[in-house]
C-alpha positions as CSV (number, residue, x, y, z in Angstrom):
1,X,0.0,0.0,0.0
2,X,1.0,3.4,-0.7
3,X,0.0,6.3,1.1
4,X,0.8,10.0,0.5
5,X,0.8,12.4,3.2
6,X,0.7,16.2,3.1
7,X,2.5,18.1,5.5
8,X,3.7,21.3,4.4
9,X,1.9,23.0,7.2
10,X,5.0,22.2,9.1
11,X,7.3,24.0,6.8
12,X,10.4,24.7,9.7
13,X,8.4,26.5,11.5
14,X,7.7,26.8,15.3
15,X,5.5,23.8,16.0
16,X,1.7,24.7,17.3
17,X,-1.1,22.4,18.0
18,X,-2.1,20.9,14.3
19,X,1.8,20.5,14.3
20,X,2.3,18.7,16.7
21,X,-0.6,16.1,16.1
22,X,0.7,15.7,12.9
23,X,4.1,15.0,13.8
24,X,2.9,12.6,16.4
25,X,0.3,10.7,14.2
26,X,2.6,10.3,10.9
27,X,5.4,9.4,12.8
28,X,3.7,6.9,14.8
29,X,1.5,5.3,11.9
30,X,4.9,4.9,9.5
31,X,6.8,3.3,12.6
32,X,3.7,0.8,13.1
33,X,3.2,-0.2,9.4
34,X,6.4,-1.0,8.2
35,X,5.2,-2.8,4.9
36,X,3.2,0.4,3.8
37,X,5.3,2.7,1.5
38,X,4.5,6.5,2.5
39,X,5.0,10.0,0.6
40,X,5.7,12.4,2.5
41,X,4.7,15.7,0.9
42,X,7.0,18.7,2.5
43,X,7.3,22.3,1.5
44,X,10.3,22.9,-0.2
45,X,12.3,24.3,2.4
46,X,11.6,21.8,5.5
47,X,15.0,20.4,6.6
48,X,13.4,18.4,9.8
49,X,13.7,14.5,10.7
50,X,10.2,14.4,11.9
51,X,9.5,11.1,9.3
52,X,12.7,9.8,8.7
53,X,12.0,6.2,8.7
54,X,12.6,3.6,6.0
55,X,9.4,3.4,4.9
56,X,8.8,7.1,4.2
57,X,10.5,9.5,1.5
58,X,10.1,12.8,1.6
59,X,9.3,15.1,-1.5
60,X,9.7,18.4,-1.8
61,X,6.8,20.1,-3.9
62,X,7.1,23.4,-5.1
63,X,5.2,25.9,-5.0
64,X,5.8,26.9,-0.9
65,X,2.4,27.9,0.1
66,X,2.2,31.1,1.6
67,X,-1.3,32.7,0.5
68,X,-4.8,31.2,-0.6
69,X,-4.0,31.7,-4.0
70,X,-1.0,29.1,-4.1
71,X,-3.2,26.5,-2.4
72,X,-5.3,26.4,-5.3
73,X,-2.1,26.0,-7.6
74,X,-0.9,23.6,-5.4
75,X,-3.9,21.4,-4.6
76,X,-5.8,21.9,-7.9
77,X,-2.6,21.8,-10.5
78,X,0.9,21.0,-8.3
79,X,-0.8,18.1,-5.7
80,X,-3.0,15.8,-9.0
81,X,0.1,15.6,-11.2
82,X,2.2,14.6,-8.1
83,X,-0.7,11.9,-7.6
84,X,-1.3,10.8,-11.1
85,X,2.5,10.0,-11.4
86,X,2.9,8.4,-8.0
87,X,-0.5,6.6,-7.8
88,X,-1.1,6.1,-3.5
89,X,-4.0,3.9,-3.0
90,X,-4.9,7.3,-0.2
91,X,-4.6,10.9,0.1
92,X,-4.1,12.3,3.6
93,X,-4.3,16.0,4.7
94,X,-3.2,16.6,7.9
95,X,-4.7,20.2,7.5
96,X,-7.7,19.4,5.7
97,X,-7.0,21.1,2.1
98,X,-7.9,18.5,-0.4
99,X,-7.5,18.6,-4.1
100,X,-10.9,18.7,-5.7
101,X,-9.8,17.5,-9.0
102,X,-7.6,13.8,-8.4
103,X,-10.0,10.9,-8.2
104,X,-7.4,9.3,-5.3
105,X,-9.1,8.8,-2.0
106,X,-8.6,11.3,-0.2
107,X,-8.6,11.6,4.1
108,X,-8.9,15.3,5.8
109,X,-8.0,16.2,9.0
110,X,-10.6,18.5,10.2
111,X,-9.7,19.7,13.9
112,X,-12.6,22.5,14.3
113,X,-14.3,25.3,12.3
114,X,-12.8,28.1,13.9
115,X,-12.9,29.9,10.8
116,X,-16.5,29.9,10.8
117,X,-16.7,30.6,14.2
118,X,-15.0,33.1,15.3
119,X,-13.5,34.7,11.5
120,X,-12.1,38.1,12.8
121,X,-9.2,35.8,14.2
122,X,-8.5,35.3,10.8
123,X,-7.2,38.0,7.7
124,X,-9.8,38.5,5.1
125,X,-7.9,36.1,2.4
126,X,-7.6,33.1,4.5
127,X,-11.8,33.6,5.9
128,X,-12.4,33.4,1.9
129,X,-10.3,30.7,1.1
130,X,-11.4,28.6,4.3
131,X,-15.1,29.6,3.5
132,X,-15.2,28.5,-0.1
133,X,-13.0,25.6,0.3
134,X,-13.5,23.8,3.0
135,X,-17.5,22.6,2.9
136,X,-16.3,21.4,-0.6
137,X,-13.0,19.5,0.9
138,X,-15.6,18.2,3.6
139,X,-17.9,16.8,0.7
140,X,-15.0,15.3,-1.6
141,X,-12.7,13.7,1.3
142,X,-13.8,10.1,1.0
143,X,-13.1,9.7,4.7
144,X,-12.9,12.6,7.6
145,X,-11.2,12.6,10.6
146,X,-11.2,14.8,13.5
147,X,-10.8,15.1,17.5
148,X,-13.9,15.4,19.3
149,X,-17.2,15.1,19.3
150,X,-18.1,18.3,19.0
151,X,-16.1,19.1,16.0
152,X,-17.8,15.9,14.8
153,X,-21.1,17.2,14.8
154,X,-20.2,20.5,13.9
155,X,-18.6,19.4,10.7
């Protein structure tokens, strides 16, 4: 099985709360399933050892995603080529963004709404993007996963 993973919200940055799940979950999943093959997808700058295990390479897509506007290059151009070449049987998205074009299964990880919530905590550009993007992410992820019940129902 192959299984690609994106994680470019960790980009050599100071780790915060989706961080550090992600770290923790990958990291844990590729050490306990040594006979699945897993794609890590980093931004092109991360130098970290998070997922250095010998079941997991690391590939460094370009473009760096810094504004809404490169997430749609990214997961609507950039992310479908990347999957149409390396074929994974799954799709994960440790941040939720999905591409809306590649037929591969695809898994979110939805933590909360916040944007919807409470959206002055948030610039204009990301309270579009996050708007607009994410009920369709919700409808095409072919699985969701998220950490409470609350954010559960909510979703």
């Amino acid at each position: 099985m192959k299984i690609a993973v994106n994680t470019w919200l960790l980009r050599n940055k100071k780790v915060d709360g989706i961080g550090v799940v992600t770290i923790e979950t990958i990291s844990r999943i590729i050490k306990s399933h040594p006979e699945v093959h897993f794609m890590i997808l980093c931004d092109s700058g991360f130098t970290e050892d998070y997922f250095d295990f010998p079941n997991a390479v690391k590939h460094f897509i370009f473009p760096a995603l810094r504004h809404p506007v490169l997430y749609v290059l990214y997961m609507e151009l950039v992310l479908p080529v990347f999957l149409l070449k390396h074929k994974p049987d799954v799709f994960v998205s440790m941040d939720g963004y999905l591409s809306l074009v590649s037929p591969v299964k695809q898994l979110a990880c939805i933590y909360d709404l916040n944007f919807h919530h409470f959206p002055k905590d948030m610039t204009l550009k990301n309270r579009l993007y996050y708007n607009f993007f994410f009920p369709k992410f919700a409808r095409k992820a072919k699985y969701i996963s998220t950490l409470s019940e609350y954010s559960k129902q909510d979703i």
